[in-house]
MIMI-356754 format. One record per atom (N, C-alpha, C, O): atom name; z, y, x; residue in three letters. Coordinates in steps of 0.001 Angstrom, whole numbers, plus 524288, in hexadecimal, padded with zeros to 5 digits. Atoms other than C-alpha are relative to their C-alpha. Layout:
! residues N
 at    pz    py    px  aa
 CA     Z     Y     X Ala
...
***
This chain:
! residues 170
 at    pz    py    px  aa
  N 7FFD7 8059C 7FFAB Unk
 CA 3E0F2 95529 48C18 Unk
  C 804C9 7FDE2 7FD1C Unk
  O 8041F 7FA83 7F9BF Unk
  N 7FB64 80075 80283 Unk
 CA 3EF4B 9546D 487DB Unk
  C 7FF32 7FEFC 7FADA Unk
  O 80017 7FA87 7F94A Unk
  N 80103 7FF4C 804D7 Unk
 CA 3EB35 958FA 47977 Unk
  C 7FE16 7FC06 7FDC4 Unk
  O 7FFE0 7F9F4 7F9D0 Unk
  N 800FA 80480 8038B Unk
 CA 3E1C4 94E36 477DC Unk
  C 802E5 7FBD8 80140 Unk
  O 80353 7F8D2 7FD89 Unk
  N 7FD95 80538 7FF3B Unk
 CA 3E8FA 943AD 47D3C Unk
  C 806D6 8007E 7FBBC Unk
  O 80A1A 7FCF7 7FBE5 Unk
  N 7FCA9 7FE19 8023F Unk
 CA 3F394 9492F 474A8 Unk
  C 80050 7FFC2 7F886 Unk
  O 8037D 7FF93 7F4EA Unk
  N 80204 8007F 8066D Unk
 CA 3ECA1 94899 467C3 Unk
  C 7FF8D 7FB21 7FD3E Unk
  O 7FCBC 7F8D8 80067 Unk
  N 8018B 8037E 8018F Unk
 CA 3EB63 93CF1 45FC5 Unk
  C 7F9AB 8000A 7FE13 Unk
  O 7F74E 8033B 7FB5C Unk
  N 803CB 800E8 80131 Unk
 CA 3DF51 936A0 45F7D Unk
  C 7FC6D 80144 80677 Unk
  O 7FD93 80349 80AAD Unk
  N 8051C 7FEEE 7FA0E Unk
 CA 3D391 93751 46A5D Unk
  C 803E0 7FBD2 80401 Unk
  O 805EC 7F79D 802E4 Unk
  N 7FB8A 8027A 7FADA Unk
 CA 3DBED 933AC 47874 Unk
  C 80602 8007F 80049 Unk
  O 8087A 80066 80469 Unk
  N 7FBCA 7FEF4 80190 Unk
 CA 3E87F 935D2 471CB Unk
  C 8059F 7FBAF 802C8 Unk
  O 805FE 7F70C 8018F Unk
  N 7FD2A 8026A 7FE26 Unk
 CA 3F4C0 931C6 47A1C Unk
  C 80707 80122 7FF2F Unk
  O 809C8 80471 80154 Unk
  N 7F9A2 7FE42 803C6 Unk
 CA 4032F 931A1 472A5 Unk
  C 802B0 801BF 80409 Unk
  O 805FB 804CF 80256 Unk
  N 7FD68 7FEDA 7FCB4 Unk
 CA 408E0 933F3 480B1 Unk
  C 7FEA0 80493 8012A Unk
  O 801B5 80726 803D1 Unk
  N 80104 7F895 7FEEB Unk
 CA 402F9 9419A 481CD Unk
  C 80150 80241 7FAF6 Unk
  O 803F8 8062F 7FA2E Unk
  N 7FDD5 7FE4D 8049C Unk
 CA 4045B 942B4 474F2 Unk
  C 80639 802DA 7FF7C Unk
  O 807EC 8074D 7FED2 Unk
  N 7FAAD 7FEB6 80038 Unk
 CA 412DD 93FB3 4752F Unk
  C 8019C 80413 8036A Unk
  O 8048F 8077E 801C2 Unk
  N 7FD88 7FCFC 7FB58 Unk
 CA 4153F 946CD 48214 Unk
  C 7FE7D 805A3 803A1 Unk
  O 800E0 808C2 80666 Unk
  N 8025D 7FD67 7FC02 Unk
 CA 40A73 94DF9 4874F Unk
  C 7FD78 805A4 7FBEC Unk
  O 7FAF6 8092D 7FE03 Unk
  N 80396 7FDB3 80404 Unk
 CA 4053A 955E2 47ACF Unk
  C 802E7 80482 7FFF8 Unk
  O 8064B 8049C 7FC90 Unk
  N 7FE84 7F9F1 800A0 Unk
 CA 40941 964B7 47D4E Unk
  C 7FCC1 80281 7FC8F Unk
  O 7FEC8 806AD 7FB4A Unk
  N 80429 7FC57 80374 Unk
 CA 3FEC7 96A5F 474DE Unk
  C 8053F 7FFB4 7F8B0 Unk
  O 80607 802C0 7F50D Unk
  N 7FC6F 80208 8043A Unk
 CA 4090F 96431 46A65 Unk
  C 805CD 8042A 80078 Unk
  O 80815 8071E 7FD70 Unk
  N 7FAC5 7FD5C 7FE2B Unk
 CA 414BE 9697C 47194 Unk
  C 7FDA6 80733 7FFC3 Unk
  O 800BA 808C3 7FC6A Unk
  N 802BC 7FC69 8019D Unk
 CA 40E15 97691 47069 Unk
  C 7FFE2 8028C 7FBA7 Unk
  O 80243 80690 7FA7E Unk
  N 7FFB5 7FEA4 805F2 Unk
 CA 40AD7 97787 46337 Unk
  C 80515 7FFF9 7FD72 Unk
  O 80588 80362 7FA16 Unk
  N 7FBA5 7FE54 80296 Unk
 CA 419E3 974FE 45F13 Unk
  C 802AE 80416 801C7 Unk
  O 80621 806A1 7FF9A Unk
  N 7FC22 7FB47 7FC01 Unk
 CA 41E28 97E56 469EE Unk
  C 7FECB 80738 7FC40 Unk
  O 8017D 80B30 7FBEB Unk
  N 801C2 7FB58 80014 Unk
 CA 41542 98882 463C7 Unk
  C 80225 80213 7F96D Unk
  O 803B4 8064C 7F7BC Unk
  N 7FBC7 800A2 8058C Unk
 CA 41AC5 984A1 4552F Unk
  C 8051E 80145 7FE23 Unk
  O 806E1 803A7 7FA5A Unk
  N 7FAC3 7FD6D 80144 Unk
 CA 427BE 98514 4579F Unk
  C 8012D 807E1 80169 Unk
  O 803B7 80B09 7FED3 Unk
  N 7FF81 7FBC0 7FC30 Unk
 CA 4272B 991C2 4607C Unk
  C 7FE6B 805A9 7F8DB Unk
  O 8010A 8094D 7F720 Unk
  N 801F6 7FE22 80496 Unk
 CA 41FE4 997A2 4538A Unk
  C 804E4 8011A 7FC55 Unk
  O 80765 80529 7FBB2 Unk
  N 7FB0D 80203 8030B Unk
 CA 42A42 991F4 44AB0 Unk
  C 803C6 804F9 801A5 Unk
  O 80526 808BA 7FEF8 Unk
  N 7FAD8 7FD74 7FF8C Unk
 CA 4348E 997F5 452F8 Unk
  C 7FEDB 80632 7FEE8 Unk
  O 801D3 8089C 7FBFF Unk
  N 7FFEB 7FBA6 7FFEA Unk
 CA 42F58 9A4E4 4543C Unk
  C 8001D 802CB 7F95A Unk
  O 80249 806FC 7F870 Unk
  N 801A3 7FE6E 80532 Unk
 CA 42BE5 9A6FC 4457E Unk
  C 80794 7FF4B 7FE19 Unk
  O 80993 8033F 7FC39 Unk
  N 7FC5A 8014B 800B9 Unk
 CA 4399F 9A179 44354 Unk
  C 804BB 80525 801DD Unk
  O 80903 805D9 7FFC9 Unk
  N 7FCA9 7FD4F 7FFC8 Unk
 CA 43F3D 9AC8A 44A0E Unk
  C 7FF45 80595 7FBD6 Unk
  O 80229 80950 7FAE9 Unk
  N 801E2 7FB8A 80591 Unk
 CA 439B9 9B5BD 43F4D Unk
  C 8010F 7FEEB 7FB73 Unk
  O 7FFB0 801CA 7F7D8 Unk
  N 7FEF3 800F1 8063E Unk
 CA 43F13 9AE5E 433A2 Unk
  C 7FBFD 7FDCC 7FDE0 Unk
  O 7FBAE 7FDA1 7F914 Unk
  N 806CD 80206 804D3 Unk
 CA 42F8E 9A78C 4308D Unk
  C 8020A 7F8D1 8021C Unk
  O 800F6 7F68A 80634 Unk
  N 7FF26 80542 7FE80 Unk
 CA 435E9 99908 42F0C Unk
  C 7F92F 7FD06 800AD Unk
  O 7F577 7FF0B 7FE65 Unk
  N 80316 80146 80140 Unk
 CA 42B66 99016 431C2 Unk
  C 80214 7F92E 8011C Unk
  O 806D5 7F884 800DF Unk
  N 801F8 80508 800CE Unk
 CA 4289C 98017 4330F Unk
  C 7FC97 7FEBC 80215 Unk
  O 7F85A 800FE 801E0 Unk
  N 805B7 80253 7FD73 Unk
 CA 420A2 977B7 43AC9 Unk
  C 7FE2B 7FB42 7FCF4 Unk
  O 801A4 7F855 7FB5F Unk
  N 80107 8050B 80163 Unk
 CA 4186F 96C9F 43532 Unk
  C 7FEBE 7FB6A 8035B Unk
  O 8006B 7FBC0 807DA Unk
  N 802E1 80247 7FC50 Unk
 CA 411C0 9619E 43B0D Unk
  C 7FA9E 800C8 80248 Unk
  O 7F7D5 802F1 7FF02 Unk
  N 8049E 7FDD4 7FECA Unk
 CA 405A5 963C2 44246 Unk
  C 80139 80606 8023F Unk
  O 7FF35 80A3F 80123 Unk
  N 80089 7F96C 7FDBA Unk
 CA 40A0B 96F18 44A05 Unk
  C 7FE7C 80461 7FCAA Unk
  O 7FAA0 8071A 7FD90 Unk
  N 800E2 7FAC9 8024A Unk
 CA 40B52 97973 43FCE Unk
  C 80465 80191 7FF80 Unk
  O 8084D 7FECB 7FFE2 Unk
  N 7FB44 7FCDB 8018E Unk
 CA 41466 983DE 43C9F Unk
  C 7FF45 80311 7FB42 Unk
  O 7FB64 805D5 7FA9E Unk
  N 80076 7FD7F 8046F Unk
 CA 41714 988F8 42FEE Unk
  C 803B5 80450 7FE5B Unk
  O 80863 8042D 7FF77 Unk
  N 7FA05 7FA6A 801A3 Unk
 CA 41F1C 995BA 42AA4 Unk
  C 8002C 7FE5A 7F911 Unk
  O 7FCCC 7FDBB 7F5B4 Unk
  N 8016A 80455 802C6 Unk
 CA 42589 98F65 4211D Unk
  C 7FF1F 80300 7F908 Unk
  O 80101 8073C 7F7C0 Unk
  N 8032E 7FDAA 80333 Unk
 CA 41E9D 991A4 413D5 Unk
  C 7FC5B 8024A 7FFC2 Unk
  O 7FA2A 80374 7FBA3 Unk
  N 80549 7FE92 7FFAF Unk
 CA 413EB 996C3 4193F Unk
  C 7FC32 7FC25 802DA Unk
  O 7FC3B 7F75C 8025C Unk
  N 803A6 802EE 7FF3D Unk
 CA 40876 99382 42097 Unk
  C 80197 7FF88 807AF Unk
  O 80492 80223 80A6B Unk
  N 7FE54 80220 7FAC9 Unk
 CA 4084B 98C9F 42EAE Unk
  C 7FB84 7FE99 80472 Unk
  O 7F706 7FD6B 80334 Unk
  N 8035E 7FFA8 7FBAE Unk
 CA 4021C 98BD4 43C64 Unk
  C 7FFDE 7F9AC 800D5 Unk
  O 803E2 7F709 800A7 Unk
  N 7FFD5 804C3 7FC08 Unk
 CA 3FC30 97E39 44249 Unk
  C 7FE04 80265 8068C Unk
  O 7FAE2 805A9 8082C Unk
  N 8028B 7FD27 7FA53 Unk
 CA 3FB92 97FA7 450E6 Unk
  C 7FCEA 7FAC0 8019A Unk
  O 7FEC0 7F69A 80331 Unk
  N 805AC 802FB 7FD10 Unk
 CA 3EEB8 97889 454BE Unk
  C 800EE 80145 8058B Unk
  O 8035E 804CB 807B9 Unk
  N 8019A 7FF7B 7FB42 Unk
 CA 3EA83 9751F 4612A Unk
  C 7FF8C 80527 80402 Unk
  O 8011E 806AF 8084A Unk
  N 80250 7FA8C 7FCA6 Unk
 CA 3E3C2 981AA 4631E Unk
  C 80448 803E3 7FD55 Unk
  O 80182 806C2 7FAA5 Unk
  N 7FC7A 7FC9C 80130 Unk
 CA 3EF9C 98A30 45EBA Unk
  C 80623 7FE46 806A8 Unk
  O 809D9 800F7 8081B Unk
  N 7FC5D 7FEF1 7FC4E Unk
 CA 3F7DC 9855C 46A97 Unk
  C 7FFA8 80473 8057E Unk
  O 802CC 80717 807FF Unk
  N 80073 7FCB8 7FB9B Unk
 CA 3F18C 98C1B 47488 Unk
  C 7FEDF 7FE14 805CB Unk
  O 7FE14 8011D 80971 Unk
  N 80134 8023D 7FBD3 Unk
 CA 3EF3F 9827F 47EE7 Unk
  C 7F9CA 80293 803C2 Unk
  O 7F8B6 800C3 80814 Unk
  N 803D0 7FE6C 7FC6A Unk
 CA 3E2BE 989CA 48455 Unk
  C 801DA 80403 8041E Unk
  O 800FD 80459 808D6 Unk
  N 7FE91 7FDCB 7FC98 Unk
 CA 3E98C 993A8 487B1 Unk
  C 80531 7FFD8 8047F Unk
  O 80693 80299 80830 Unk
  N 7FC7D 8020A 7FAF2 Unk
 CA 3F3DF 98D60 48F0D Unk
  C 7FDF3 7FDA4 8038F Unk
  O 80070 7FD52 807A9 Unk
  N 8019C 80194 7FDFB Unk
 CA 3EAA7 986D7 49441 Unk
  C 7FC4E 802BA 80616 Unk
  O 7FB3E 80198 80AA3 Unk
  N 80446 7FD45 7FAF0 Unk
 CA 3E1C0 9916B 49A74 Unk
  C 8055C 80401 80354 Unk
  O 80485 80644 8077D Unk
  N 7FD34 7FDCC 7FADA Unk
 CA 3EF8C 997D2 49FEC Unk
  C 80269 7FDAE 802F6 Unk
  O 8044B 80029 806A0 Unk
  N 7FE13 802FB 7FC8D Unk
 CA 3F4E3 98C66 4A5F4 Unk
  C 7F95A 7FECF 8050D Unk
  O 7F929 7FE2C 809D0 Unk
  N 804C9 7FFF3 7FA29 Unk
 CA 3E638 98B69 4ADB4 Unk
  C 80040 80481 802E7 Unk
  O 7FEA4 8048C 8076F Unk
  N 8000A 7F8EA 7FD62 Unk
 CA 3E878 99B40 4B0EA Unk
  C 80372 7FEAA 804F2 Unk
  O 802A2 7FFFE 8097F Unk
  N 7FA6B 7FF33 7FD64 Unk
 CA 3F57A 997D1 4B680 Unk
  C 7FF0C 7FCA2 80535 Unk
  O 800F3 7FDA3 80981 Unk
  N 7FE25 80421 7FBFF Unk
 CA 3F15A 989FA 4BDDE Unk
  C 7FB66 80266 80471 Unk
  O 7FBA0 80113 8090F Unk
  N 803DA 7FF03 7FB8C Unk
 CA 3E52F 990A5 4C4F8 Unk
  C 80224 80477 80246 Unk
  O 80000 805E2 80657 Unk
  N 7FD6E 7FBDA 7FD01 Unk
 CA 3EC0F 99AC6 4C94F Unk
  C 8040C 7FFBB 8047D Unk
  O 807B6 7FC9E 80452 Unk
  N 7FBBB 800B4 7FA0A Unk
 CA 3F3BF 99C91 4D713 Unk
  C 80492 80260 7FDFD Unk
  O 8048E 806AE 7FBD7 Unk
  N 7FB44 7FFF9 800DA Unk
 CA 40247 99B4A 4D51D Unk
  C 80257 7FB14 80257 Unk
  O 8006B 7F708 80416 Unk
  N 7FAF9 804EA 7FCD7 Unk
 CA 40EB4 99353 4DA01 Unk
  C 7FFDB 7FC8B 7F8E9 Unk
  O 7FE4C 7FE00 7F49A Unk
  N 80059 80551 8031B Unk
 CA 41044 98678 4D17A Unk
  C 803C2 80404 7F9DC Unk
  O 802B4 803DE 7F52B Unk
  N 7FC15 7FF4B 802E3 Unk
 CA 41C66 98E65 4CB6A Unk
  C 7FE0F 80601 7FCD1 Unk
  O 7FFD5 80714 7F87A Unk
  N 80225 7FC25 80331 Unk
 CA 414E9 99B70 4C78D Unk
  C 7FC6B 7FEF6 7FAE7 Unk
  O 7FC25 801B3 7F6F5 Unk
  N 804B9 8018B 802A5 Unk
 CA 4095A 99328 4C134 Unk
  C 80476 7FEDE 7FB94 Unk
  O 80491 8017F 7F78E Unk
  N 7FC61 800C0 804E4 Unk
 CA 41545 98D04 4B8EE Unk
  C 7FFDB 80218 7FB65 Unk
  O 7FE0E 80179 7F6FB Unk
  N 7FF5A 7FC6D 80421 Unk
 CA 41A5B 997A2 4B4C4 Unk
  C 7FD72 80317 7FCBC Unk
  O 7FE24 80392 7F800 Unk
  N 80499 7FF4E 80482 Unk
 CA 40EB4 99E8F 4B10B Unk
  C 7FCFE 7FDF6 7FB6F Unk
  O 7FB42 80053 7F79F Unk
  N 80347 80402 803A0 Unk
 CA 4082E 992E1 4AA4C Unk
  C 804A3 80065 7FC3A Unk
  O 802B0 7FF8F 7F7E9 Unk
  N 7FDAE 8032A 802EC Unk
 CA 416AF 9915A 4A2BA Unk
  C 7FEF8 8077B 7FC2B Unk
  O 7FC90 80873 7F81E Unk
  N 7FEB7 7FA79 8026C Unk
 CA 4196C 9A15B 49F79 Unk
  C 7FA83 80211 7FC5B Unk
  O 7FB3A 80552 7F8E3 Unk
  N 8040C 7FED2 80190 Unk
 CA 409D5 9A240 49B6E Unk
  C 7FF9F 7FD9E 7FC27 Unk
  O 7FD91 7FFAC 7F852 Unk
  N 80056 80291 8050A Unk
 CA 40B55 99749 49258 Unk
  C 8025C 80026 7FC7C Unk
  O 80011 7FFE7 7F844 Unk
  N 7FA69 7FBA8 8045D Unk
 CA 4181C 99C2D 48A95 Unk
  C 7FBCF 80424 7FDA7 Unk
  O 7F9EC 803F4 7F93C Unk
  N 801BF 7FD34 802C8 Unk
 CA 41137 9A690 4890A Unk
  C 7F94C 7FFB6 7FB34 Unk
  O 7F813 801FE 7F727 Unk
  N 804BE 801C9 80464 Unk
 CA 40393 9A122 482B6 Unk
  C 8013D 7FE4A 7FBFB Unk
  O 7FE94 7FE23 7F7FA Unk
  N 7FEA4 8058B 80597 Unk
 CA 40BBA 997EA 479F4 Unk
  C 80381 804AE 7FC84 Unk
  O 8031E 80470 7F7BB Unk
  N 7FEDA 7FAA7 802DD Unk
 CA 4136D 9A5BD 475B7 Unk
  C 7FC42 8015D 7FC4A Unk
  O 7FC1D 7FFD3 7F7BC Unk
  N 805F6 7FD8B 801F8 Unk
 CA 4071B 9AC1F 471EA Unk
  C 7FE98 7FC47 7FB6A Unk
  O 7FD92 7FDA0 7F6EA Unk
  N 80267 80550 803BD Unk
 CA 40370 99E30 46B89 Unk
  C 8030D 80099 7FA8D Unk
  O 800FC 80085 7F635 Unk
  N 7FBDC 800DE 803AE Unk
 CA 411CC 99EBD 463E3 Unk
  C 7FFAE 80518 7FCBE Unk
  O 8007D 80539 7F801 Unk
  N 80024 7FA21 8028B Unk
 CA 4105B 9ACF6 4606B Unk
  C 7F993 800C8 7FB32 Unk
  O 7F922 802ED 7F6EA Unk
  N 803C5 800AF 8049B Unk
 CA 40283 9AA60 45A32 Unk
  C 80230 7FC3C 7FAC7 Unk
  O 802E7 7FDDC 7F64F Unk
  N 7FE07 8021B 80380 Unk
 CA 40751 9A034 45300 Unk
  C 801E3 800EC 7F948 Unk
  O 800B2 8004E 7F4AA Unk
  N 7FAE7 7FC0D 80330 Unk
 CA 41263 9A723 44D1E Unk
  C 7FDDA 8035C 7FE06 Unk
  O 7FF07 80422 7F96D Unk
  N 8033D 7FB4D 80332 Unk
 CA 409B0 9B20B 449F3 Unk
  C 7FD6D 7FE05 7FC88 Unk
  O 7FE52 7FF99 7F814 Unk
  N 8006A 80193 803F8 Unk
 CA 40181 9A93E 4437B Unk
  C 80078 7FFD7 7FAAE Unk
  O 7FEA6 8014A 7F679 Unk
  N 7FCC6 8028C 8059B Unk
 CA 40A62 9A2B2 43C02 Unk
  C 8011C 80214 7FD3F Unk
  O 80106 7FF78 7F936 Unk
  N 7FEC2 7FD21 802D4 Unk
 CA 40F0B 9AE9A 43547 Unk
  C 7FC15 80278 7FF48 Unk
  O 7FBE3 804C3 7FB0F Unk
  N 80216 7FC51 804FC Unk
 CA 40391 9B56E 433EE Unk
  C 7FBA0 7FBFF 7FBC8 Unk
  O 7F91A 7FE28 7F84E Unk
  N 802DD 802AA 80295 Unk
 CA 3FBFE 9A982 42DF9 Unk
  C 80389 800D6 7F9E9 Unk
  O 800F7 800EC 7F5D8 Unk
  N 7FB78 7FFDD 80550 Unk
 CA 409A9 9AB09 42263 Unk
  C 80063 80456 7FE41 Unk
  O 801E8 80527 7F9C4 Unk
  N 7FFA8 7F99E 80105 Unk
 CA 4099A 9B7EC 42191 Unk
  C 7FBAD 80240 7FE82 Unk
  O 7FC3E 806A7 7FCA8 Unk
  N 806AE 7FED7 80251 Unk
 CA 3F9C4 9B96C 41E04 Unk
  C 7FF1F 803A8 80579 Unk
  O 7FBEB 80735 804F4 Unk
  N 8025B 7F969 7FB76 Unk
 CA 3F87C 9C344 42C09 Unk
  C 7FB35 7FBDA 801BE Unk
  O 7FB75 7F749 8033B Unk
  N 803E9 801F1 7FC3F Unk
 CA 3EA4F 9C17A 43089 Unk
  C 800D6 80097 805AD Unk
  O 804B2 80262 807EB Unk
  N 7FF30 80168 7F85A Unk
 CA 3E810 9BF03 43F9D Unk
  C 7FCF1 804EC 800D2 Unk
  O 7F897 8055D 7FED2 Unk
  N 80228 7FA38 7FD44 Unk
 CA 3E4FF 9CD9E 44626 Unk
  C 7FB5C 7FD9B 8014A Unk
  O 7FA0B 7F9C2 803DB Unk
  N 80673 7FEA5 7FD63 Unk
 CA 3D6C5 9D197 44651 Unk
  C 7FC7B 7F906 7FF77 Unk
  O 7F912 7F686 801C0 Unk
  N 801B8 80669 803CC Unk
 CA 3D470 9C3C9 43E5C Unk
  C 7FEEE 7FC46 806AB Unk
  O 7FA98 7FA32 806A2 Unk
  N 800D8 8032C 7FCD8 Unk
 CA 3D473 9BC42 44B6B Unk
  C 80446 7FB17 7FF43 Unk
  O 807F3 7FC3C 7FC62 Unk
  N 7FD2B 80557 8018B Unk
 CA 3DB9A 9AE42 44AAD Unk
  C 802FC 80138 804CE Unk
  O 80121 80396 8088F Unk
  N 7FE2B 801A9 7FCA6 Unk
 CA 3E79D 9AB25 45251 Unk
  C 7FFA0 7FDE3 802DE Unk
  O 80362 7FE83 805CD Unk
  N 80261 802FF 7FBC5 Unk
 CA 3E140 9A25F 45B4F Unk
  C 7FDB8 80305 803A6 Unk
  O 7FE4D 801BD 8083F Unk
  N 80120 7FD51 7FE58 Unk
 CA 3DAE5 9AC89 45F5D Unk
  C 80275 80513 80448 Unk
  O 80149 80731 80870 Unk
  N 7FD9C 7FBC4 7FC6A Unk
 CA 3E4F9 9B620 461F8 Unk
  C 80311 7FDA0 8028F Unk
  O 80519 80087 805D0 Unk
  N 7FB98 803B7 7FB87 Unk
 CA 3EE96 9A9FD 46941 Unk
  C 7FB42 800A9 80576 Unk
  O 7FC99 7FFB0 809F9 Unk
  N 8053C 8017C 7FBAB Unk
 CA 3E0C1 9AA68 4720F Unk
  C 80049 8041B 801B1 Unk
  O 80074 803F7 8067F Unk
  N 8004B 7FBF5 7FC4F Unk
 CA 3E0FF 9B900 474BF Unk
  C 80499 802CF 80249 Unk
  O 804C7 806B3 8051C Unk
  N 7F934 7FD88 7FFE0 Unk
 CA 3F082 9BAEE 474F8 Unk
  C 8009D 7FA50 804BD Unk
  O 804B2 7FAA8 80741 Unk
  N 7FD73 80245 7FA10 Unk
 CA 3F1BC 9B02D 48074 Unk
  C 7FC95 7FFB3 802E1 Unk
  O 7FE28 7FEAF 8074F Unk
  N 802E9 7FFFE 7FB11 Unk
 CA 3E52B 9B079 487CE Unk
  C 7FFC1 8078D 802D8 Unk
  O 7FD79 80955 806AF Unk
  N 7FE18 7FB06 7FDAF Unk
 CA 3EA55 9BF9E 488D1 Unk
  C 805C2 80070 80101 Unk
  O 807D2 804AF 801E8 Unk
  N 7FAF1 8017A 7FE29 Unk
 CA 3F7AA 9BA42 48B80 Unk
  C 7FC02 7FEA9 80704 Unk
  O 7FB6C 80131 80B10 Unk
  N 8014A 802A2 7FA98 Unk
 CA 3F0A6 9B13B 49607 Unk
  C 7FC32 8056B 805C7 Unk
  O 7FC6E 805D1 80A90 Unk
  N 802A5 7FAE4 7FD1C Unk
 CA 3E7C0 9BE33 49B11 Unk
  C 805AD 802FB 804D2 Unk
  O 80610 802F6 8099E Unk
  N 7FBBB 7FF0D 7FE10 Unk
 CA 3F4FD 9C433 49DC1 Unk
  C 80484 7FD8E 8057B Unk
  O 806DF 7FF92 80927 Unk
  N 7FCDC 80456 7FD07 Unk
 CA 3FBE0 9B73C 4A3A4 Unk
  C 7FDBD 8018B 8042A Unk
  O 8008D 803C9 8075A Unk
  N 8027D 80114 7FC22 Unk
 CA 3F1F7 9B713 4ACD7 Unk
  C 7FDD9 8052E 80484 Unk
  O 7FB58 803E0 80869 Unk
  N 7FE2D 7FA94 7FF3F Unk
 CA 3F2AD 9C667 4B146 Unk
  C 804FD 7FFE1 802DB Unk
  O 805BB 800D1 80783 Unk
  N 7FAE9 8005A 7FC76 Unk
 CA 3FFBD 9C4BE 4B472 Unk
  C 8004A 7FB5D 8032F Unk
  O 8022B 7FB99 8079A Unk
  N 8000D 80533 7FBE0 Unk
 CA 3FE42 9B6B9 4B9D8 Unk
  C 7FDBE 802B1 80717 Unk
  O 7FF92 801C0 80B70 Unk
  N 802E4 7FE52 7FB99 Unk
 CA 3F556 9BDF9 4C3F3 Unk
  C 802F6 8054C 8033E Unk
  O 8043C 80610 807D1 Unk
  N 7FB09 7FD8A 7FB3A Unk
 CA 3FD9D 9C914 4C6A9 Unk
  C 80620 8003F 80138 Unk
  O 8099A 8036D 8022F Unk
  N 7FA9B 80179 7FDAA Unk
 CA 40850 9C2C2 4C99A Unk
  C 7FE7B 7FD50 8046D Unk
  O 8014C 7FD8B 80852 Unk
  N 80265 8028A 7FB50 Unk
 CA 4002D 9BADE 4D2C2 Unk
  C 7FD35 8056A 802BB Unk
  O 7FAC8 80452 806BD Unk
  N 802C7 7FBE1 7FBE0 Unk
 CA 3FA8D 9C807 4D8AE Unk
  C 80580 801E2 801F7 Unk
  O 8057A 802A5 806B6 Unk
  N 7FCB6 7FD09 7FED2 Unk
 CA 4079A 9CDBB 4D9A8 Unk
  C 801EF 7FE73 80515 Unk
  O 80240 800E0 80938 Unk
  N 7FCDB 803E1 7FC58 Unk
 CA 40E18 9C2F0 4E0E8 Unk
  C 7FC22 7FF85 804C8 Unk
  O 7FE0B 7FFAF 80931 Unk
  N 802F8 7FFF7 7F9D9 Unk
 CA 40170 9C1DB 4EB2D Unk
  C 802B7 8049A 8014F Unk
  O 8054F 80429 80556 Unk
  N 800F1 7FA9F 7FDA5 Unk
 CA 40361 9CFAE 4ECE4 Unk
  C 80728 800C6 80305 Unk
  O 8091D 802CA 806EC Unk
  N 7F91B 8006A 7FE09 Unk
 CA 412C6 9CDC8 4EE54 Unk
  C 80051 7FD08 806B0 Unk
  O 80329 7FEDA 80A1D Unk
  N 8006D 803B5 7FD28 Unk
 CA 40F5F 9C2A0 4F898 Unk
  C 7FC40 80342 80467 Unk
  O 7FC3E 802DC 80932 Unk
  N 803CC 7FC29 7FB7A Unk
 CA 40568 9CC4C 4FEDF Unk
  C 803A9 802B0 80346 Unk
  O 8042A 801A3 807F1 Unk
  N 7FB4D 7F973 7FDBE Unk
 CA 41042 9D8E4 5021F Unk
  C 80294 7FB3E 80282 Unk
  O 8026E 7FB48 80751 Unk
  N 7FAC9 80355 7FC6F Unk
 CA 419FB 9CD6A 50657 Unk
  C 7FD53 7FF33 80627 Unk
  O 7FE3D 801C9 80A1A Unk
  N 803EB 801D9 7FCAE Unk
 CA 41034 9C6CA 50F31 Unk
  C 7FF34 804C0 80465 Unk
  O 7FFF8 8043E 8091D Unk
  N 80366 7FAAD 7FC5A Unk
 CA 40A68 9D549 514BF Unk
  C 80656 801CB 8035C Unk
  O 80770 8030B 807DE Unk
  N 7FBB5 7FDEE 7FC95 Unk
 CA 41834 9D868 51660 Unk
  C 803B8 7FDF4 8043A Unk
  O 80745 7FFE6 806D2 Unk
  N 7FDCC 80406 7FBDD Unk
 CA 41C19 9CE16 51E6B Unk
  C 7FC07 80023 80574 Unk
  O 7FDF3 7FE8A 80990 Unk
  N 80326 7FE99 7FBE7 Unk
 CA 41105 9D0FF 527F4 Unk
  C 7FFBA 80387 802BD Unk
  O 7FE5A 803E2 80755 Unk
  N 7FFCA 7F9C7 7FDEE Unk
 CA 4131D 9DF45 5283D Unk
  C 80669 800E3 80283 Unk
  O 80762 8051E 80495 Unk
  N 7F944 7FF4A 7FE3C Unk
 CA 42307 9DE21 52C51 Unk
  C 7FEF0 7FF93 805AD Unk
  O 7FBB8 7FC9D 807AC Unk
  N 7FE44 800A5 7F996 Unk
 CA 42655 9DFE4 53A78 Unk
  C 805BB 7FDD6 80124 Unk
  O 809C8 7FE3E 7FE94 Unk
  N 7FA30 80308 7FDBC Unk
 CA 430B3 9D808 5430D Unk
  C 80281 805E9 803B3 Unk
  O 806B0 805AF 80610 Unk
***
């Protein structure tokens, strides 16, 4: 909803625009993050307008819509909110799960970007879109593995306490 009310044109509202438009905040987060990392290797690069990044003299990434990744933040912030937890576990999970998708996101990128300059085809000719899709919904496989046994552990912690408080004599 954000996105379109965010967009010019259709139900377009400059106050979400100005304030409310993360899909925006996003895309530079994922630009600079790019930037920096390539930067620590000596590959100067340049951003233009329109959310792209360029290495400079060569050739350059636009990050579209569908290059941020919002689905899949999307389907692990629903993992996190249907799930039984304290207000402050859901947090943290929802915050530590999303670092890490937008990683994954920054690390494609970056791979990209250099191997689009460098002529390297994409392993086993599949598109990067593709592999950001099987490199975080097997991130999220994982998340959600440990999300659960950490929630088994802790019943089971809460069990022995519990049993052992029943089983003590005065």
């Amino acid at each position: 909803m954000i996105i379109g009310l965010a967009a010019p044109g259709g139900y377009y509202i400059p106050f979400v625009h100005q304030y409310l438009d993360y899909v925006s905040w996003l895309k530079m987060s994922l630009i600079r993050a790019t930037g920096f990392i390539l930067s620590l290797y000596n590959i100067p690069t340049h951003l233009e307008p329109g959310f792209l990044i360029r290495i400079n003299g060569g050739r350059g990434v636009f990050i579209a819509m569908d290059c941020v990744g919002y689905g899949v933040y999307s389907f692990w912030i629903a993992f996190v909110v249907a799930n039984t937890g304290t207000l402050l576990r859901k947090i943290t999970w929802t915050l530590s799960g999303l670092l890490i998708l937008w990683l994954i996101n920054v690390i494609r990128i970056t791979l990209f970007l250099v191997a689009i300059n460098r002529g390297w085809p994409m392993p086993l000719g599949i598109g990067h879109h593709t592999w950001f899709t099987i490199a975080a919904y097997g991130m999220i496989f994982i998340l959600i593995w440990c999300y659960h046994k950490t929630s088994k552990n802790k019943i089971l912690n809460n069990a022995k306490k519990s049993s052992n408080l029943h089983n003590e004599s005065c």
